[in-house]
Backbone bond lengths (Angstrom), bond angles and torsions (degrees), N, CA, C in turn:
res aa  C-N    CA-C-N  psi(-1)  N-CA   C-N-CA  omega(-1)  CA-C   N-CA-C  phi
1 X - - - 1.450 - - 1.528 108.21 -
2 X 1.259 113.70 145.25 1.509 117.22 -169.60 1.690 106.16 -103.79
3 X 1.257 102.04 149.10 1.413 104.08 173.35 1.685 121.84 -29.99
4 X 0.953 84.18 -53.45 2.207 102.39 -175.94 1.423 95.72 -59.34
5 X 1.507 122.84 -44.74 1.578 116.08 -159.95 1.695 85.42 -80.39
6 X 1.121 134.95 -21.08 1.753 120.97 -169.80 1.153 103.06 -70.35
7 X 1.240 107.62 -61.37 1.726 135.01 -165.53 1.837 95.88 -54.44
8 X 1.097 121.16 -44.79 1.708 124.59 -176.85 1.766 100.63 -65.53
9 X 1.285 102.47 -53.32 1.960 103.92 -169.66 1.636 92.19 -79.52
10 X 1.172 141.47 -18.92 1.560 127.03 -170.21 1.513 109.39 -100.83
11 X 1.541 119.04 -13.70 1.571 109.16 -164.58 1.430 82.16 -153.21
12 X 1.042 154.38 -42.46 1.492 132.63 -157.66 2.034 100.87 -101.96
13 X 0.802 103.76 -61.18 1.794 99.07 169.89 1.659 118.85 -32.15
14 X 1.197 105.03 -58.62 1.623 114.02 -167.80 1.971 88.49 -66.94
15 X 1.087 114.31 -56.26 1.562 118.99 -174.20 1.322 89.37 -47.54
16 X 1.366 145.32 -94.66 1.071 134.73 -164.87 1.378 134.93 -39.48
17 X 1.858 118.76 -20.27 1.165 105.17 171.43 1.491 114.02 -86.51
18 X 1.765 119.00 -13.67 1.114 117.32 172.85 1.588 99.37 -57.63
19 X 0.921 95.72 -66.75 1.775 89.34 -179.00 1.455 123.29 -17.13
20 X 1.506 104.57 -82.65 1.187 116.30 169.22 1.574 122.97 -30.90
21 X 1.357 103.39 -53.38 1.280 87.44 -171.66 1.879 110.55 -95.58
22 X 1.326 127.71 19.34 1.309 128.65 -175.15 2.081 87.30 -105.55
23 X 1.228 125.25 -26.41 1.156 127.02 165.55 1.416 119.88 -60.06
24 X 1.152 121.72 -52.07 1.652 140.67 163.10 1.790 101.22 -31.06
25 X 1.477 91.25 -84.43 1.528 111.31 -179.64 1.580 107.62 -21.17
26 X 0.935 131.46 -70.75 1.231 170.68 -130.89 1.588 93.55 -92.16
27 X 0.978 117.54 -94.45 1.637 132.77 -161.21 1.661 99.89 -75.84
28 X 1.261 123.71 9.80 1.455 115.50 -179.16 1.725 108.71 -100.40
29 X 1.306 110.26 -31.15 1.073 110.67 178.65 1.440 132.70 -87.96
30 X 1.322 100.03 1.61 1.583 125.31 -178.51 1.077 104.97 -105.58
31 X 1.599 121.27 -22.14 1.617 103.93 170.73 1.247 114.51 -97.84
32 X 1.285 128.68 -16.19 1.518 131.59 170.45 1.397 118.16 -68.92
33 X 1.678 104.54 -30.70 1.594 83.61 161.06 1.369 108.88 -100.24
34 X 1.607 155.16 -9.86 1.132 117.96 141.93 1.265 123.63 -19.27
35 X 1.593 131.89 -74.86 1.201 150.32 -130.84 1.861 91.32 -76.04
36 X 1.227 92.06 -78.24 1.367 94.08 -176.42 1.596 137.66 -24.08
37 X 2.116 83.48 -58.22 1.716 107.02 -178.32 1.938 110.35 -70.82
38 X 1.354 103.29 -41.48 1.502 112.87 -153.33 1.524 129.40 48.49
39 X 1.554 95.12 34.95 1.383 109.47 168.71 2.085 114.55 -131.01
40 X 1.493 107.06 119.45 1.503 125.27 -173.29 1.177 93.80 -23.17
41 X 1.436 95.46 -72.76 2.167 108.52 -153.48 1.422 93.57 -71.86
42 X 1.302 140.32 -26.98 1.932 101.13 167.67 1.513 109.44 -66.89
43 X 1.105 115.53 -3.26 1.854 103.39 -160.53 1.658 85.95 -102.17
44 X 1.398 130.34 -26.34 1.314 127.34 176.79 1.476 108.56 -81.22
45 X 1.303 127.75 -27.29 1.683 124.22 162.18 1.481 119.48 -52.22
46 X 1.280 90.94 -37.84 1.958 99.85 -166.35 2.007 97.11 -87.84
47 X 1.225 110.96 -27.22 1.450 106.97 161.54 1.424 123.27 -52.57
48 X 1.439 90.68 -50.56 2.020 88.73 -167.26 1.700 80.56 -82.13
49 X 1.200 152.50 -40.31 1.605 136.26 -169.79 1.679 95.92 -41.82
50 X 1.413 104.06 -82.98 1.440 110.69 171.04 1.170 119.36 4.91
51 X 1.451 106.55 -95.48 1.588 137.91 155.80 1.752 107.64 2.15
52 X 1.293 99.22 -77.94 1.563 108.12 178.01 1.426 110.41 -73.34
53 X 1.742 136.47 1.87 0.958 91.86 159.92 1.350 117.35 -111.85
54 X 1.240 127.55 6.37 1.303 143.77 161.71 1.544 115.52 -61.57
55 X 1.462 111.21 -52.49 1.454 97.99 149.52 2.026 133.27 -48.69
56 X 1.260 90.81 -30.03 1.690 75.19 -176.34 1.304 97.10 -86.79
57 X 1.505 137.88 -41.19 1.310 119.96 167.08 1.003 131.86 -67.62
58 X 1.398 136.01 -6.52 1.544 111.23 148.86 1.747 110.46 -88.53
59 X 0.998 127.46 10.58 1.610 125.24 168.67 1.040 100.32 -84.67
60 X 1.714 135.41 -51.67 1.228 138.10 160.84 1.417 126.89 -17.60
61 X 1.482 110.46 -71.52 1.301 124.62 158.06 1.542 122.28 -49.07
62 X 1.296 122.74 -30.53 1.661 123.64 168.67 1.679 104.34 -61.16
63 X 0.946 105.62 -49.84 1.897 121.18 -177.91 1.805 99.89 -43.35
64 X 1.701 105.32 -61.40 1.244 94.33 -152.85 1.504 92.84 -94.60
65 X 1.374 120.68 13.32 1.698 116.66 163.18 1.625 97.19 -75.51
66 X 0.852 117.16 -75.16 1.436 124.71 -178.83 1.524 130.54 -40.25
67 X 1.264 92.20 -32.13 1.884 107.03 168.63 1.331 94.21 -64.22
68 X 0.987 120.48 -94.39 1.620 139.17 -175.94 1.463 122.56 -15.31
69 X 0.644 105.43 113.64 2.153 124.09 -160.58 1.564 96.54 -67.43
């Protein structure tokens, strides 16, 4: 395995599924209540909900990076 192929499966793969799946998280619950409600401002409530809770879980995760020896 070559440097480039490590560096792609050790740091760029895993980055991308965070991605992927912090996009999911995120944009799934804002379209279900669009869809459902068919009203803007519930689908903009459940955005900023989202929003804040993605912030506390990755602050979360800063905590227990930092705890952790």
């Amino acid at each position: 395995m070559t440097d480039r192929q490590a560096f792609l499966l050790q740091r760029v793969q895993p980055a991308m599924v965070g991605l992927i799946d912090g996009s999911l998280s995120t944009l799934a619950p804002i379209f279900s209540v669009a869809v459902v409600t068919h009203k803007p401002h519930y689908a903009f409530i459940a955005g900023v909900a989202t929003a804040f809770g993605a912030c506390d879980s990755a602050a979360g995760r800063q905590r227990e990076a930092a705890a952790s020896p």
